[in-house]
BAPA-770738 format. One record per residue (C-alpha): residue in one letter; x, y, z. Coordinates in steps of 0.02 Angstrom, whole numbers, always signed. Layout:
REM residues N
@resn a, u X, v Y, w Z
...
***
This chain:
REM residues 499
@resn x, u -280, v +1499, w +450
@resn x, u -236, v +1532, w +638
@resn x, u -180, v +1361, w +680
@resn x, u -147, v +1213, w +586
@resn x, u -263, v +1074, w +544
@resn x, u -234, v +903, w +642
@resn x, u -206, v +755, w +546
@resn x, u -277, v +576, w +541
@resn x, u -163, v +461, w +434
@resn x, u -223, v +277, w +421
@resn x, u -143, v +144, w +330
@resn x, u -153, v -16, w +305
@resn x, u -26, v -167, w +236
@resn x, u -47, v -234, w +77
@resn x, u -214, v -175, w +8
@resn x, u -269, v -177, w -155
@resn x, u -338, v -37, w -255
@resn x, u -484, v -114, w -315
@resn x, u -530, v -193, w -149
@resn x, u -647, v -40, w -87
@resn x, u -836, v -22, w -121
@resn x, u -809, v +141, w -214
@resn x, u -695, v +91, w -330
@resn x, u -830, v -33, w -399
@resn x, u -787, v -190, w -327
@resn x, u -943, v -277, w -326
@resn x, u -941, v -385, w -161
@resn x, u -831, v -299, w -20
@resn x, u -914, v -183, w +117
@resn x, u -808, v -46, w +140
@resn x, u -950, v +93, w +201
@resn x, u -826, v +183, w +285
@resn x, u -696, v +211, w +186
@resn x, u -822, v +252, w +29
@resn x, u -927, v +388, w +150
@resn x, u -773, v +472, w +188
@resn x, u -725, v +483, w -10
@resn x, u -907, v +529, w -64
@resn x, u -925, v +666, w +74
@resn x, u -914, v +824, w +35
@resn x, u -707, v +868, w +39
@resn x, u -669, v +707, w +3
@resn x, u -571, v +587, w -159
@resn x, u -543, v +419, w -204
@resn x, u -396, v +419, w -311
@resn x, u -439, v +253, w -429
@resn x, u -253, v +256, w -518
@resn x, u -152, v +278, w -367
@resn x, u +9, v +170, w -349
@resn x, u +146, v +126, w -249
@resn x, u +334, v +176, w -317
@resn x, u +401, v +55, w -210
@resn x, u +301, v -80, w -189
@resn x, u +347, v -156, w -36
@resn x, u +346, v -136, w +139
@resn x, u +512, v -49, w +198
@resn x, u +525, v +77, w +38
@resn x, u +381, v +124, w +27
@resn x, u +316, v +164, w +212
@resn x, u +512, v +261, w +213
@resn x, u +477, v +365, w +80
@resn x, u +326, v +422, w +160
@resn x, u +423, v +462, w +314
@resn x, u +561, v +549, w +195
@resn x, u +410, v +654, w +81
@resn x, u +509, v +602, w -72
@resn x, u +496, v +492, w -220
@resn x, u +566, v +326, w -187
@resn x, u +706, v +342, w -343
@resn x, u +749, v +527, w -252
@resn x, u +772, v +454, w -87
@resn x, u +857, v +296, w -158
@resn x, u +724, v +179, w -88
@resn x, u +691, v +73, w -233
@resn x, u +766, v -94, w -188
@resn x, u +675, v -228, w -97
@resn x, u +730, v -202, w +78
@resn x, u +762, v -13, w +57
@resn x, u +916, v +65, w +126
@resn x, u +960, v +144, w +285
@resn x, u +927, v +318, w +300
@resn x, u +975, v +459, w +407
@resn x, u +892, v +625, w +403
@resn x, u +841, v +768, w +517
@resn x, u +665, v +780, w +422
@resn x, u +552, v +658, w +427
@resn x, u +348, v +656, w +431
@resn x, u +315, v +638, w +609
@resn x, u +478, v +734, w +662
@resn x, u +435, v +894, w +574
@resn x, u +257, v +894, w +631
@resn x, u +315, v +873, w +834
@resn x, u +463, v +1015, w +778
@resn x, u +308, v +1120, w +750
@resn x, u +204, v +1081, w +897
@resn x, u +81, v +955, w +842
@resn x, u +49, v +774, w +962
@resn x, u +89, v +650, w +869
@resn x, u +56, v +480, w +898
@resn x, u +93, v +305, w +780
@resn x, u -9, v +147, w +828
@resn x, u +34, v -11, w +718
@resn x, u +147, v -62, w +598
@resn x, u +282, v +64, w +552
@resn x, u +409, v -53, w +473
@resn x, u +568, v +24, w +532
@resn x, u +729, v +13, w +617
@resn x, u +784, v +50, w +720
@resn x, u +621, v -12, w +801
@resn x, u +588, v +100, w +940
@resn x, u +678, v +263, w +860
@resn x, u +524, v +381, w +900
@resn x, u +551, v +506, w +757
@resn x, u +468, v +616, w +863
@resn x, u +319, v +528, w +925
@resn x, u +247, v +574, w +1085
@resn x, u +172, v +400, w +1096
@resn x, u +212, v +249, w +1007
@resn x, u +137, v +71, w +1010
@resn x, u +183, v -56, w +892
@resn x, u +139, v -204, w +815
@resn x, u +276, v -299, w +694
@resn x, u +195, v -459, w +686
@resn x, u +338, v -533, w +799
@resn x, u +478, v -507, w +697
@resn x, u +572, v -433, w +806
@resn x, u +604, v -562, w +934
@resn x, u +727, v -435, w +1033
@resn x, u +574, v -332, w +1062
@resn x, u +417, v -385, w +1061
@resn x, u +290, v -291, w +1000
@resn x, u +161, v -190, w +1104
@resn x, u +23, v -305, w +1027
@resn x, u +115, v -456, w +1095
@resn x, u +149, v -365, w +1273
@resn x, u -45, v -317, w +1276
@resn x, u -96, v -518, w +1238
@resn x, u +10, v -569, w +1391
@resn x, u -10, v -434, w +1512
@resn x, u -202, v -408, w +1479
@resn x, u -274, v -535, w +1411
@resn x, u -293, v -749, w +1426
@resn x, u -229, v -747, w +1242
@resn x, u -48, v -720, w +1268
@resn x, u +65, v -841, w +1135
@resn x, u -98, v -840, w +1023
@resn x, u -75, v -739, w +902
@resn x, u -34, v -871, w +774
@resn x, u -101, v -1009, w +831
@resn x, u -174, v -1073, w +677
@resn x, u +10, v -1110, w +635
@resn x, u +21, v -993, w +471
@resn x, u +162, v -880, w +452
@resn x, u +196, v -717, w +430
@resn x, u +202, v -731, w +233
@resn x, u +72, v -899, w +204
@resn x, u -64, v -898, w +87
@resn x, u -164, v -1010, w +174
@resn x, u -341, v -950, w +241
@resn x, u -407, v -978, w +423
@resn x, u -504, v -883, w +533
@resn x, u -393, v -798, w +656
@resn x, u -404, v -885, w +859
@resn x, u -433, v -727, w +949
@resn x, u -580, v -651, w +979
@resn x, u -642, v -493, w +879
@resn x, u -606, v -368, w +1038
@resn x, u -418, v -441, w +1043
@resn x, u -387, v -451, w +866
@resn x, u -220, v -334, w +809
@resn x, u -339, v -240, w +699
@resn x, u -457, v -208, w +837
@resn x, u -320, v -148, w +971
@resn x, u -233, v -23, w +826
@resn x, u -409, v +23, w +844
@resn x, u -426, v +54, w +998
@resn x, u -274, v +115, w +1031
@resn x, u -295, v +265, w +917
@resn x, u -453, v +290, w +1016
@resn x, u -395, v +311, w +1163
@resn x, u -244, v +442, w +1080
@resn x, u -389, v +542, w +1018
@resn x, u -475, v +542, w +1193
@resn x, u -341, v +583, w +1291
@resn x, u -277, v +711, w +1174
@resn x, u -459, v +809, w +1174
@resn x, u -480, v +794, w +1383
@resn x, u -288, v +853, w +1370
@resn x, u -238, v +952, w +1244
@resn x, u -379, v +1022, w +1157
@resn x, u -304, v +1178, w +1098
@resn x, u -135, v +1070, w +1007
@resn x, u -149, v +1004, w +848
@resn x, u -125, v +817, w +841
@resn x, u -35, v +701, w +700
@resn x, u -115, v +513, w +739
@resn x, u -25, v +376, w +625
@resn x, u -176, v +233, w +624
@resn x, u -79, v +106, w +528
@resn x, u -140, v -72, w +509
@resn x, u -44, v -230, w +482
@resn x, u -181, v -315, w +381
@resn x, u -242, v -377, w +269
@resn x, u -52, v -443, w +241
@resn x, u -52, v -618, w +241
@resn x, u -72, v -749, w +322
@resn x, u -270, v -718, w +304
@resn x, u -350, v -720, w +453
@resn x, u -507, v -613, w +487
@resn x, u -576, v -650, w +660
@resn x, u -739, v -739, w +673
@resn x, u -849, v -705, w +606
@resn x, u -775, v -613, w +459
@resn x, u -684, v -770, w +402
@resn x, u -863, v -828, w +342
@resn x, u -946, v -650, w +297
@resn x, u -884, v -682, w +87
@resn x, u -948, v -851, w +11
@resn x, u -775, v -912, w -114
@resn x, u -898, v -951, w -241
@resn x, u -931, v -755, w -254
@resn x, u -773, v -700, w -262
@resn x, u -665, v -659, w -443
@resn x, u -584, v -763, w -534
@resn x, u -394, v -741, w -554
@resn x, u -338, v -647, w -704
@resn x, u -214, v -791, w -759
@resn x, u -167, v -874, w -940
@resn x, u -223, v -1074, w -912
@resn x, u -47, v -1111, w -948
@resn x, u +67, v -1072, w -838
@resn x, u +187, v -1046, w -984
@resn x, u +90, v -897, w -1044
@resn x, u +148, v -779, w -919
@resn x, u +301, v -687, w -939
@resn x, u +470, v -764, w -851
@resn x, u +455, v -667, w -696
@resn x, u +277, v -738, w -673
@resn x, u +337, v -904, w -714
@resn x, u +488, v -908, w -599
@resn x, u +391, v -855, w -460
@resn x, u +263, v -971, w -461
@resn x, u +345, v -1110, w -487
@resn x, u +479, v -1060, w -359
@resn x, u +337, v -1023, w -220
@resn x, u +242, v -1191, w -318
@resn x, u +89, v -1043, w -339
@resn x, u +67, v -1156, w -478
@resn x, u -19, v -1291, w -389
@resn x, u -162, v -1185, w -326
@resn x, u -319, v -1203, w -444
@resn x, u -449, v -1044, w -439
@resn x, u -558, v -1118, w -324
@resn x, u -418, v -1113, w -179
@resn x, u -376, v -956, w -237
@resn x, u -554, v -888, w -201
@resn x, u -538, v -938, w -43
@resn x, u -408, v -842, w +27
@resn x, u -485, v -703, w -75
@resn x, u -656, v -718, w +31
@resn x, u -551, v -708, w +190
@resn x, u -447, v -545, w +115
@resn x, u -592, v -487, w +86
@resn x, u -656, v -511, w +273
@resn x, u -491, v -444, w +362
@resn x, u -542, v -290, w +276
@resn x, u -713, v -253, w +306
@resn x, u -656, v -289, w +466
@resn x, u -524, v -149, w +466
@resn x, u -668, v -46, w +383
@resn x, u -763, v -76, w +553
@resn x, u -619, v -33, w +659
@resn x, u -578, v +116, w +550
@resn x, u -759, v +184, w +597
@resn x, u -718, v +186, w +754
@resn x, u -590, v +289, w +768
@resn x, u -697, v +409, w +637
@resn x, u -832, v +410, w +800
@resn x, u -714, v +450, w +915
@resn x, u -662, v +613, w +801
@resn x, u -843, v +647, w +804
@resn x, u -876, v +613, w +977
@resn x, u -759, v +750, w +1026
@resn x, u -803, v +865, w +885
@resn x, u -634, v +838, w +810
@resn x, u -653, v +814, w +645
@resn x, u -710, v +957, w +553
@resn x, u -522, v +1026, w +605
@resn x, u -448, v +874, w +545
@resn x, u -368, v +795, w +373
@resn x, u -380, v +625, w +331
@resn x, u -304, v +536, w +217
@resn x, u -320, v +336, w +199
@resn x, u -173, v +228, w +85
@resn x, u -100, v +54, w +98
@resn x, u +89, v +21, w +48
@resn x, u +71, v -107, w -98
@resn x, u -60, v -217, w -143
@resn x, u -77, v -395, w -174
@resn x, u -75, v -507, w -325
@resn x, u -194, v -643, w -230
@resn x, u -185, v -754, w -384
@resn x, u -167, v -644, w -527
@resn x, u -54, v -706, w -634
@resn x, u -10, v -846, w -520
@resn x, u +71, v -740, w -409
@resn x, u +45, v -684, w -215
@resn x, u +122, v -523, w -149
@resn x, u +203, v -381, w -216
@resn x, u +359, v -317, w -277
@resn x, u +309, v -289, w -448
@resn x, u +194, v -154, w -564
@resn x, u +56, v -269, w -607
@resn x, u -113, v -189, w -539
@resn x, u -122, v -311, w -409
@resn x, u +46, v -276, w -324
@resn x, u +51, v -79, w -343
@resn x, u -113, v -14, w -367
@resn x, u -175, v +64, w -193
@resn x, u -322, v +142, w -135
@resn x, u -295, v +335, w -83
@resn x, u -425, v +426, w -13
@resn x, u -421, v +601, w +35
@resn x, u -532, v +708, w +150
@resn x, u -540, v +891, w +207
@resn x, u -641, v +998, w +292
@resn x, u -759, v +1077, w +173
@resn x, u -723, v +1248, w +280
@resn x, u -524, v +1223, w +232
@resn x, u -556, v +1148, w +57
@resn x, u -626, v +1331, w +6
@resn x, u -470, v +1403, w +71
@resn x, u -377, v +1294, w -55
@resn x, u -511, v +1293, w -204
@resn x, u -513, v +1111, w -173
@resn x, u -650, v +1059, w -303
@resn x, u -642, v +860, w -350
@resn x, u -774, v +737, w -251
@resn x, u -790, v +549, w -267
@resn x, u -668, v +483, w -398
@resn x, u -525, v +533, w -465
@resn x, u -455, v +469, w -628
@resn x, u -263, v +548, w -617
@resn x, u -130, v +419, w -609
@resn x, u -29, v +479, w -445
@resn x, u +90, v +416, w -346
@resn x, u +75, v +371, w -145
@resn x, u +231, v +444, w -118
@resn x, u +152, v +625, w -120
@resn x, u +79, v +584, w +25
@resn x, u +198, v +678, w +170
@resn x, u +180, v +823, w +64
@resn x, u +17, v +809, w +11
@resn x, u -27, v +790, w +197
@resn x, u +67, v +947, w +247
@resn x, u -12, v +1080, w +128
@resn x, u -199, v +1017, w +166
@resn x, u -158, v +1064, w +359
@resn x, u -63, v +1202, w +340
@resn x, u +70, v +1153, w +418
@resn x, u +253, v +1204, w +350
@resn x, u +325, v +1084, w +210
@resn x, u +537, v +1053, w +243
@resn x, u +606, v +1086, w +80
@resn x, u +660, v +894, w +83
@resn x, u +469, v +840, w +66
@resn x, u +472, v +871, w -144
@resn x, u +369, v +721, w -206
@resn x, u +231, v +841, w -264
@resn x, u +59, v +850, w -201
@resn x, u -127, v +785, w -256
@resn x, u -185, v +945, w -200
@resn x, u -178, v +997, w -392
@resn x, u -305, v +859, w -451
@resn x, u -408, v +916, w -336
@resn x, u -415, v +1079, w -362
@resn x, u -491, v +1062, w -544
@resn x, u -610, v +966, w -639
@resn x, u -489, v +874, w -720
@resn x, u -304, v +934, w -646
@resn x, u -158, v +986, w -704
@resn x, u -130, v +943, w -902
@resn x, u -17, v +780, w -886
@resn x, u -28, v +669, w -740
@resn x, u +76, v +500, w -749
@resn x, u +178, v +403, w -631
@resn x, u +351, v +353, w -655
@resn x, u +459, v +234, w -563
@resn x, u +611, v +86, w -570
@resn x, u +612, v -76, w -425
@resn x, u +750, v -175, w -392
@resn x, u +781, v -346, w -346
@resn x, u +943, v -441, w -355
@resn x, u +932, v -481, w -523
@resn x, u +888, v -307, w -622
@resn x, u +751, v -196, w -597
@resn x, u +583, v -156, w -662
@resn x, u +511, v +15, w -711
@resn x, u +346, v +79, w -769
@resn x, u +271, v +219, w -825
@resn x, u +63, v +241, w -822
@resn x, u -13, v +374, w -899
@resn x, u -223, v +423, w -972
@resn x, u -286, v +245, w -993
@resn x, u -107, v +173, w -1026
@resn x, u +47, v +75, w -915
@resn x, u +184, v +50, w -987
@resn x, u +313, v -106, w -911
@resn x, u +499, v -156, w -930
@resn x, u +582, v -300, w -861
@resn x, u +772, v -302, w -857
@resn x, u +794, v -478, w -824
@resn x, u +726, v -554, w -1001
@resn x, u +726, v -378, w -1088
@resn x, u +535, v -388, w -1070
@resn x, u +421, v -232, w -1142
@resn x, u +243, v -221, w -1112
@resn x, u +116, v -105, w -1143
@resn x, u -77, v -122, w -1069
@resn x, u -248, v -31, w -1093
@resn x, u -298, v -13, w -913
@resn x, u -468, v +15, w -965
@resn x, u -524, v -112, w -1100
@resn x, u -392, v -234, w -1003
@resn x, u -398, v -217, w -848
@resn x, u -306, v -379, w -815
@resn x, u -182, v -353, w -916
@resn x, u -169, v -509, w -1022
@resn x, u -169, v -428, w -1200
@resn x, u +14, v -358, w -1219
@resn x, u -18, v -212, w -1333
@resn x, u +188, v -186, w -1362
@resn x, u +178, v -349, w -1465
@resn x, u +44, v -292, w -1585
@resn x, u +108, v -197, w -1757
@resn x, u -21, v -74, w -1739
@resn x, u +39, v -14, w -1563
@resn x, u +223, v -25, w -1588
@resn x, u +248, v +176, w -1624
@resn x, u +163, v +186, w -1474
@resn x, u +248, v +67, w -1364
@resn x, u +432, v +141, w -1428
@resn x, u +365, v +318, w -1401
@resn x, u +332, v +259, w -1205
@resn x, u +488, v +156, w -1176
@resn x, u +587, v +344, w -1224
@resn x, u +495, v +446, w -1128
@resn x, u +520, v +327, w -971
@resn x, u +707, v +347, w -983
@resn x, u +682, v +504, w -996
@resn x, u +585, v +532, w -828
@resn x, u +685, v +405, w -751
@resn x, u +818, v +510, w -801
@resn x, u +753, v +666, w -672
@resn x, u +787, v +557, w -510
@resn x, u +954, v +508, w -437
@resn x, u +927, v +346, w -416
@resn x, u +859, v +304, w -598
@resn x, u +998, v +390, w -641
@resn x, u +1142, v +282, w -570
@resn x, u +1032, v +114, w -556
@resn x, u +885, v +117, w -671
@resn x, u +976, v +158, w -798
@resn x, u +1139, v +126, w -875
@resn x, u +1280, v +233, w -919
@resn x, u +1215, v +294, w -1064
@resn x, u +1026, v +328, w -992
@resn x, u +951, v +169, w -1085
@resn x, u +852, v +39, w -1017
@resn x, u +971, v -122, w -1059
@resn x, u +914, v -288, w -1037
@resn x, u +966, v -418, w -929
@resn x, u +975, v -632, w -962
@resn x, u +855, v -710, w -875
@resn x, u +900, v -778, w -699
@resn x, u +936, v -972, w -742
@resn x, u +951, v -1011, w -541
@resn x, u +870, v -891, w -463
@resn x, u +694, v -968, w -464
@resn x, u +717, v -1152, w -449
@resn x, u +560, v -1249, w -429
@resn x, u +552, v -1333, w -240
@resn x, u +491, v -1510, w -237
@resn x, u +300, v -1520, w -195
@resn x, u +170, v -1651, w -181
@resn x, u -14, v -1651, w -273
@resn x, u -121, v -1491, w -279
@resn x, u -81, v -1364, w -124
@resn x, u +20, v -1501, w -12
@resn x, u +159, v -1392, w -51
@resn x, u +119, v -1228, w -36
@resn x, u +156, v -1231, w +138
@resn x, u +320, v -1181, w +88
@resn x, u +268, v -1021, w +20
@resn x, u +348, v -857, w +24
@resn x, u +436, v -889, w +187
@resn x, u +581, v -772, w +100
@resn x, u +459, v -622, w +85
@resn x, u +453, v -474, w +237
***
């Protein structure tokens, strides 16, 4: 290959993995997103997940092209890092464009890591400097100071249509910004390769599709929750947080709501994210171009009465990953797989992943494997699981998925659980307490020390000194409840704590 491929990398913020068309979900339009994986050259990964499932660790281990318990970022916040290699640096090092659009997530907030061209949008948290999204509202536009003026916050669970118009929407401009990278780059620079960074900040809460996609999913056709009727069901984590962020006084019907407006801000981004697919077309760019699609964690919308992320139920770290290359290139690499893919990976392969499909050279630093395998044979390589430890202040949680299995421990509460992912989907039937599954449950608790055992950081936080997983007493203060009124009167408090 003479020159490398360009590459189109779009993300989005807390998406979940069964929230596209092709991975069966019933109601959402995503036709897109599901072309692009049933194309010829391209994947749906349908157990992909998030190491760190969070914002900040998980978008910086993408930049680093290592495994979040390698690179140390397996805590909440993550931790600064310094490093010569990075995603975007390497690929400017060896002569591609590159330019971010969006939500990166880092600090310090306009360090370019080697983009050319950088616009972002932080959903104003960074009053210091305000983001390019903001700028564009007050310098273009009559909507300046309305970007939030249906009074939600950053981290609300409340649903409301969004008060700008479609065409100034943040998903929209990300959009259209990417658009007009891709235009000026082919009138430009047609014979450099490009790296465009497409990255969303929806459908993170607060839920607000512009009009009219806050009304394009009725609530009465959206799923249920997968939650025990009693609160007291759950496991301790579950109940702390719900009571703490009073989650507990939403009934289903509320929660179906903001699930029909989720479901909105992303057929919306679906929309958007055809437009920028036209403009590769337009200029005949994309049969020399990879494309990859992910999202950074999911959301628990409900499940378990629980909102967010931070944890390794499906809700919170299962993520769609899509994959497509040029067929001409995917013969060059005996790439074989179409439509769905059943391995359990990990999104941190991405960087590397992203970096062998274009032919462009890998730093040695990038070493959190590649999909390229699993798609390269019928079925892949002979074992494919995913391994990983999270932190919080209180102990950490680490899980290990595997063929049709996922295996959980809790620290705080020494809590062990072990799922079917496919007769239980929901996971509500904890196979570790069952007699007949206990050989199998202690057979997966060993081998998860052991793999956390291969990464620094599961190494010296993980685990303890002896390479056990140790449990921890439950947090007695950690999760008090908050005083509330009647039904959702006080979930207006909610997750205000949560970045």
């Amino acid at each position: 290959m003479a020159q490398p491929l360009n590459i189109l990398l779009i993300t989005t913020d807390q998406q979940r993995g069964d929230c596209l068309g092709i991975d069966g979900n019933p109601v959402l339009h995503t036709p897109y997103l599901d072309g692009l994986a049933r194309a010829e050259g391209g994947a749906f990964f349908s157990a992909a997940y998030a190491e760190a499932p969070a914002c900040v660790p998980q978008r910086t281990a993408w930049m680093l092209g290592q495994h979040p318990l390698t690179c140390g970022q397996n805590r909440w916040r993550g931790r600064e890092w310094k490093t010569p290699e990075t995603l975007t640096g390497c690929l400017a090092e060896q002569g591609y464009r590159v330019g971010v659009f969006g939500k990166r997530h880092f600090l310090p907030v306009r360090e370019p890591y080697g983009a050319h061209e950088l616009k972002i949008y932080e959903s104003g948290r960074h009053d210091e400097d305000p983001d390019d999204f903001l700028l564009y509202l007050r310098r273009e536009t009559e909507w300046g100071g309305y970007s939030r003026a249906h009074a939600i916050g950053n981290n609300d669970i409340f649903a409301a249509a969004s008060p700008l118009p479609e065409q100034h929407h943040p998903s929209t401009w990300t959009a259209r910004e990417s658009a007009g990278f891709l235009e000026r780059h082919a009138k430009e620079r047609p014979g450099q390769p490009f790296f465009l960074w497409t990255s969303f900040n929806k459908p993170h809460s607060p839920y607000d599709p512009p009009q009219p996609y806050d009304r394009m999913y009725r609530p009465q056709d959206m799923p249920g929750p997968a939650w025990f009727e009693k609160l007291e069901d759950e496991i301790g984590p579950s109940q702390r947080a719900a009571r703490h962020y009073t989650w507990d006084t939403m009934g289903a019907e509320q929660v179906k709501v903001t699930r029909a407006h989720y479901y909105g801000m992303i057929s919306h981004i679906d929309l958007c994210i055809g437009r920028v697919l036209k403009k590769l077309d337009q200029y005949g760019l994309r049969e020399n171009t990879v494309i990859a699609f992910t999202s950074d964690h999911g959301d628990m919308l409900g499940d378990h009465h629980m909102y967010f992320k931070g944890n390794f139920f499906e809700g919170a770290s299962r993520v769609p990953y899509v994959w497509w290359v040029p067929p001409k290139r995917g013969q060059e690499l005996n790439l074989k797989a179409r439509g769905r893919v059943a391995a359990p990976v990990g999104v941190s392969t991405l960087g590397p992943s992203l970096l062998e499909a274009a032919g462009a050279e890998k730093p040695k630093t990038f070493d959190a494997g590649s999909v390229l395998p699993w798609l390269q044979e019928s079925r892949g390589p002979a074992q494919a699981e995913v391994v990983t430890g999270y932190g919080h202040d209180k102990g950490h949680t680490a899980m290990l998925r595997w063929e049709r299995f996922k295996y959980l421990y809790w620290q705080p509460g020494d809590i062990r659980q072990l799922f079917d992912m496919q007769a239980d989907p929901g996971e509500m039937n904890n196979l570790a307490l069952k007699p007949e599954h206990k050989a199998l449950a202690a057979e997966a608790h060993a081998r998860l020390e052991r793999r956390l055992a291969e990464y620094p950081f599961g190494r010296s936080e993980v685990l303890d000194a002896g390479g056990k997983l140790r449990g921890l007493p439950e947090p007695t203060d950690a999760f008090r409840p908050r005083s509330r009124g009647r039904g959702g009167a006080g979930i207006i408090e909610c997750g205000m704590r949560i970045t």
